[in-house]
Structures are given as structure tokens and as C-alpha cells.
Z-matrix of the N, CA and C atoms (Angstrom, degrees):
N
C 1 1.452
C 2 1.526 1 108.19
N 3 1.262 2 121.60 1 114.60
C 4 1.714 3 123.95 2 164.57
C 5 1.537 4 108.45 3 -34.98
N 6 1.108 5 98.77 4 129.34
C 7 1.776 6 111.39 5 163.21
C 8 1.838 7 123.56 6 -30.07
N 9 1.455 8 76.63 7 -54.29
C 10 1.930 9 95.81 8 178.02
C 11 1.632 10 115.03 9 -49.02
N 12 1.448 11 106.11 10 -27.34
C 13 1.432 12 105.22 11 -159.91
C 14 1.617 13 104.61 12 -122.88
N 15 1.653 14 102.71 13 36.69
C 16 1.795 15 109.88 14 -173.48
C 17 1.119 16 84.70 15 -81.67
N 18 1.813 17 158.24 16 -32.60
C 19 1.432 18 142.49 17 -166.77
C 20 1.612 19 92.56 18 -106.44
N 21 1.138 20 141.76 19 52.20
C 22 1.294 21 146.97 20 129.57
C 23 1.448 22 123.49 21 -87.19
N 24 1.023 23 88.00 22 82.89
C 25 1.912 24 96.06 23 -176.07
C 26 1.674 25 105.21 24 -120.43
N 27 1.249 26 120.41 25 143.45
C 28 1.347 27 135.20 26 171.51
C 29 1.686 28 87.20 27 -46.66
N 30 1.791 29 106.35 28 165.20
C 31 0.907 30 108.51 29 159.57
C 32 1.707 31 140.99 30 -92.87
N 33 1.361 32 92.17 31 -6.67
C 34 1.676 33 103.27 32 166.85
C 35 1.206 34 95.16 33 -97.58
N 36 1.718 35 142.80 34 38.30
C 37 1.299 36 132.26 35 136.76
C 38 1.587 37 108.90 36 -91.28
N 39 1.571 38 100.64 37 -33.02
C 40 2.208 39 98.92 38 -166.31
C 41 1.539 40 87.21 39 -82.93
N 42 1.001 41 118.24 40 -40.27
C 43 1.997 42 113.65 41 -167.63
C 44 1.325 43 109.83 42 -84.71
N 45 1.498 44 98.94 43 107.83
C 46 1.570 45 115.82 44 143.52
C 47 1.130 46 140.42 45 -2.69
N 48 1.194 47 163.35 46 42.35
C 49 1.177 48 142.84 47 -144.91
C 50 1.683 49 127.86 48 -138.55
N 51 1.550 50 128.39 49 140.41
C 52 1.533 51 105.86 50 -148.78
C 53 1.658 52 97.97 51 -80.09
N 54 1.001 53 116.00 52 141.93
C 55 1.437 54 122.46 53 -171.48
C 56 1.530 55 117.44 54 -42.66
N 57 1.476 56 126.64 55 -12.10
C 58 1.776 57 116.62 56 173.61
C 59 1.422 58 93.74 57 -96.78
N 60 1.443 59 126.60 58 -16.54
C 61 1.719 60 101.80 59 173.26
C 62 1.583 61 118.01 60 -95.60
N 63 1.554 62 114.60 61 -13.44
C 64 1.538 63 107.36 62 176.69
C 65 1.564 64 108.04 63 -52.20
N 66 1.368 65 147.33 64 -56.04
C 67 1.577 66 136.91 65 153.18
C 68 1.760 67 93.76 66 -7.29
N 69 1.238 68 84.49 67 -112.94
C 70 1.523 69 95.78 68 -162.77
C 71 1.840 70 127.29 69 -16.86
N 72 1.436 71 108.15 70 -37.65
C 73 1.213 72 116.04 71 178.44
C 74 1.566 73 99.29 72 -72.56
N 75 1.645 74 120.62 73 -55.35
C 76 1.391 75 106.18 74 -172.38
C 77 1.760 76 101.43 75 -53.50
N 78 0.840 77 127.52 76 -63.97
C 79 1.618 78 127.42 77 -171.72
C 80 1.652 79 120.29 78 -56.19
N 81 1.449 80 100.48 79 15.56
C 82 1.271 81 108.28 80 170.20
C 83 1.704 82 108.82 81 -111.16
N 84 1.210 83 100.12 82 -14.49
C 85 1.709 84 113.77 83 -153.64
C 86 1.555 85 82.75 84 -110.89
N 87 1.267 86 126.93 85 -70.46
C 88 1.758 87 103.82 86 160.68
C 89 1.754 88 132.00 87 -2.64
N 90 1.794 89 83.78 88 -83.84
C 91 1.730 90 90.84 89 -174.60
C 92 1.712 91 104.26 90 -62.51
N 93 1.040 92 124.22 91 -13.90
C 94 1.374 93 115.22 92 176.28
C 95 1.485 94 102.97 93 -76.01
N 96 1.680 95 111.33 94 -32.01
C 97 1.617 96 102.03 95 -171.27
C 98 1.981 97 111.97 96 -57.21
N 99 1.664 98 91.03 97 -50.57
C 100 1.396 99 134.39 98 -173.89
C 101 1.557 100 86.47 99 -47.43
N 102 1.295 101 137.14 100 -74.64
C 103 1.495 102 135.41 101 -174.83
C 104 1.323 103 116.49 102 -48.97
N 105 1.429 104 131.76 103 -38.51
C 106 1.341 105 117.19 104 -176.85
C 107 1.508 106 116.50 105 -88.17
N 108 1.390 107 115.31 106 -5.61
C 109 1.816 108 119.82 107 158.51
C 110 1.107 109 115.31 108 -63.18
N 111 1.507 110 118.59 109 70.20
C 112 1.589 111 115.52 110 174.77
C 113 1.781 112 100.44 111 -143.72
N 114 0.906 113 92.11 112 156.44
C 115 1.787 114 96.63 113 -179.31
C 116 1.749 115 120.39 114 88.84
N 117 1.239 116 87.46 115 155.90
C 118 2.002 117 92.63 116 -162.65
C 119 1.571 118 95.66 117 -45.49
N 120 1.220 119 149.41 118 -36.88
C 121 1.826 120 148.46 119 -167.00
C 122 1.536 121 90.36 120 -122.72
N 123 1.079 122 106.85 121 111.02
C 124 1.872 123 101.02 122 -179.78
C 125 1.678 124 98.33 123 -93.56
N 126 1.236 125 132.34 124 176.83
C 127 1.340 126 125.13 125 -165.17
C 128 1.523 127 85.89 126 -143.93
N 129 1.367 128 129.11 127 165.65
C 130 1.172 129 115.93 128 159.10
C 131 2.034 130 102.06 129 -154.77
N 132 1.072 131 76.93 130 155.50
C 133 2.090 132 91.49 131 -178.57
C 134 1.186 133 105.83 132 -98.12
N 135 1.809 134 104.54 133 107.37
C 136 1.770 135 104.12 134 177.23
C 137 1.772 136 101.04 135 -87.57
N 138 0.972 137 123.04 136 171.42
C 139 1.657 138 148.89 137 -160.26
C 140 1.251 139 98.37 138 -66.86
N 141 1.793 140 135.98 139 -23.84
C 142 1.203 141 123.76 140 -161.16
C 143 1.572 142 87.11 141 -114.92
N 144 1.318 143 131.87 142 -4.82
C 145 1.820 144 103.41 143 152.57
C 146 1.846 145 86.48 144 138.40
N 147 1.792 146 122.47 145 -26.08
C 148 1.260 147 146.40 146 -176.23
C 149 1.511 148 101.67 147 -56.92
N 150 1.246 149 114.75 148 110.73
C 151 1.434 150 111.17 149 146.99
C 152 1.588 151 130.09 150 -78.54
N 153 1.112 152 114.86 151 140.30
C 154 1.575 153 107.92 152 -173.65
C 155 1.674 154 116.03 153 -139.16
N 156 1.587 155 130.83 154 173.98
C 157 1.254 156 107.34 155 -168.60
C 158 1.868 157 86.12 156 -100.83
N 159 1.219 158 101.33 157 161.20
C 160 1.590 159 107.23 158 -168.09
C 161 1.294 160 113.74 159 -65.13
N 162 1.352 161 101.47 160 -43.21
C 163 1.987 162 108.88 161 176.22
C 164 1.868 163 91.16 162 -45.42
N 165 0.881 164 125.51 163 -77.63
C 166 1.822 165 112.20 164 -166.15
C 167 1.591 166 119.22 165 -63.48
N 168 1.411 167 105.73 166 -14.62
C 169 1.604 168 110.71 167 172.78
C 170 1.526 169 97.34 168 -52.94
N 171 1.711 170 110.59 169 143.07
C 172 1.537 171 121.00 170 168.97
C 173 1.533 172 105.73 171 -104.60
N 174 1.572 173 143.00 172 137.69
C 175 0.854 174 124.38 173 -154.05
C 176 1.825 175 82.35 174 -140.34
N 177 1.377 176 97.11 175 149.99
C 178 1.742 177 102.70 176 -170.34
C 179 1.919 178 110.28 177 -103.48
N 180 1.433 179 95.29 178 131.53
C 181 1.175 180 80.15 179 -167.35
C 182 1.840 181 134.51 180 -81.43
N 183 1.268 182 87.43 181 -2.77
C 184 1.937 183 104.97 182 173.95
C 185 1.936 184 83.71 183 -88.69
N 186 0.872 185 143.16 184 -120.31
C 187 1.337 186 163.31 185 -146.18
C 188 1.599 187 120.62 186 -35.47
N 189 1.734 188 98.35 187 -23.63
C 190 1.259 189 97.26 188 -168.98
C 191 1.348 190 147.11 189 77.89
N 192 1.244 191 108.93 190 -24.59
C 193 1.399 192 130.44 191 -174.00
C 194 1.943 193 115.64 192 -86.58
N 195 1.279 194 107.90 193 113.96
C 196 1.334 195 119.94 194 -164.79
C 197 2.017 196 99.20 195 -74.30
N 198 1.643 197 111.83 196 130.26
C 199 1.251 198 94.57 197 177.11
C 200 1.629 199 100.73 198 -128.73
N 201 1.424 200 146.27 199 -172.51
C 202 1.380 201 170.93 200 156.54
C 203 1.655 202 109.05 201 -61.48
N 204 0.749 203 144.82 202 126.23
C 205 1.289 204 149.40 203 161.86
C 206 1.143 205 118.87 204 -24.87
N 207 1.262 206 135.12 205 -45.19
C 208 1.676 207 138.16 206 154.27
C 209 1.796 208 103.00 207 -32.67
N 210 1.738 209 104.42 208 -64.15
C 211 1.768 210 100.41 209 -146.43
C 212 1.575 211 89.37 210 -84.93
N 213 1.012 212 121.15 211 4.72
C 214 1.886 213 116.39 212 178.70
C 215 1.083 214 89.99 213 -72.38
N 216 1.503 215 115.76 214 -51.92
C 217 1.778 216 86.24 215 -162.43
C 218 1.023 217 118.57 216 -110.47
N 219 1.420 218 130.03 217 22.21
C 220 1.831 219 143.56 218 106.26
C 221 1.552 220 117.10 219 -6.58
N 222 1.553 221 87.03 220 -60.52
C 223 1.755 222 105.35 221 -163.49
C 224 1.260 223 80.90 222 -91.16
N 225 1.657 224 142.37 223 -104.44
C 226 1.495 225 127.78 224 -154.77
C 227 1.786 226 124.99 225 -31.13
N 228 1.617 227 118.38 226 -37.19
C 229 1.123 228 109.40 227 172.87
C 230 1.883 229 103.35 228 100.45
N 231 1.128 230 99.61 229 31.63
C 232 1.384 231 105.65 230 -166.75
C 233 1.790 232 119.68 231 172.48
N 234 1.212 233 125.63 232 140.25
C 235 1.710 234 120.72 233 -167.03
C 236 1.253 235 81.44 234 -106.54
N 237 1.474 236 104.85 235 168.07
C 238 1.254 237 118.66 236 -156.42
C 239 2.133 238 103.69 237 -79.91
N 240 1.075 239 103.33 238 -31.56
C 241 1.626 240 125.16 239 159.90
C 242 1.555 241 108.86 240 -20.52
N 243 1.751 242 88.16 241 -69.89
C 244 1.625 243 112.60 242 -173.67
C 245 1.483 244 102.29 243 -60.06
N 246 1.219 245 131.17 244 -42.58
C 247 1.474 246 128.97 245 -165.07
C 248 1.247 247 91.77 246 -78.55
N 249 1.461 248 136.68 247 -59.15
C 250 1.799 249 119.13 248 176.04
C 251 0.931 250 99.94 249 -15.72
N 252 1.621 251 100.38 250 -87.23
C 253 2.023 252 108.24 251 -149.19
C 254 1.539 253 98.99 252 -35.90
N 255 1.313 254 120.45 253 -59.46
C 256 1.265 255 112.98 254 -171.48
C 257 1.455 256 144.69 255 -53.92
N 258 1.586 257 84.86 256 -14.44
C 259 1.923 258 88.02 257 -177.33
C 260 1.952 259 86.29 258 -129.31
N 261 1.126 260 125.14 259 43.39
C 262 1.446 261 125.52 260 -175.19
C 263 1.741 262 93.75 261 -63.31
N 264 0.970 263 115.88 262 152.77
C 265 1.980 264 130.26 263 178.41
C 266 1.589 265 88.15 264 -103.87
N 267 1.418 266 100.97 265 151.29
C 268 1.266 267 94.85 266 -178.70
C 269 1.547 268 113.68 267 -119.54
């Protein structure tokens, strides 16, 4: 992860929350993502505060939640670099 983007964290990573409401909050922060994808340039609000245009938003496929290129690989656990080497064709 670049230096620049060590305070790029999803937002159910910076927020607190007691473990039966983190659900609910992510699935609030979803349909909010899900609502502002409308219109000819859709815009969307990743978790660390970044607006981005949706075509480059990466969106996860268990969680749902669309993030910025920084918190993807926050959230995946890996830069996209790291996933080459790892799945290189030979």
C-alpha cells in the first residue's frame, strides 16, 4: 500500500461500532452507495470520504460495497501488483 493512502480506510474500518450494528450500518452505507449511481456520470462515495466516478469504483463481491483503489486493497488484502505475481500465467 503507498504511504499516501495509509488513512484510506473503508469506513466500517475508522467507525466504531458495537458488533450487532456494524451489519446494519454497512447496509445502510451500501444502499446509499447503490442510490447515488444514477445519472449519465454516476459519482459514487467510497468509505474513506473519496468520491469517485463509478466506471473506476471496484466493487466487492460478498459485501457489496463499492471502494477507490487505495481501500480495495485495504479491503482485498493485497495491491493489484501483489495479485499479478500471484496469479502470473505461465
Amino acid at each position: 500500500m503507498r504511504e499516501a493512502d495509509a488513512d484510506a480506510r473503508p469506513l466500517n474500518e475508522l467507525v466504531r461500532l458495537p458488533a450487532d450494528q456494524v451489519h446494519v450500518a454497512k447496509q445502510a452505507f451500501v444502499a446509499m452507495q447503490f442510490k447515488s449511481a444514477k445519472g449519465p456520470y454516476p459519482q459514487i462515495p467510497c468509505g474513506c470520504g473519496r468520491t469517485i466516478p463509478l466506471r473506476f469504483a471496484i466493487r466487492c463481491l460478498y459485501c457489496g460495497e463499492y471502494y477507490c483503489e487505495a481501500c480495495a486493497e485495504v479491503h482485498f488484502g493485497e495491491t493489484r501488483e501483489e495479485y499479478r505475481r500471484r496469479h502470473k500465467q505461465a
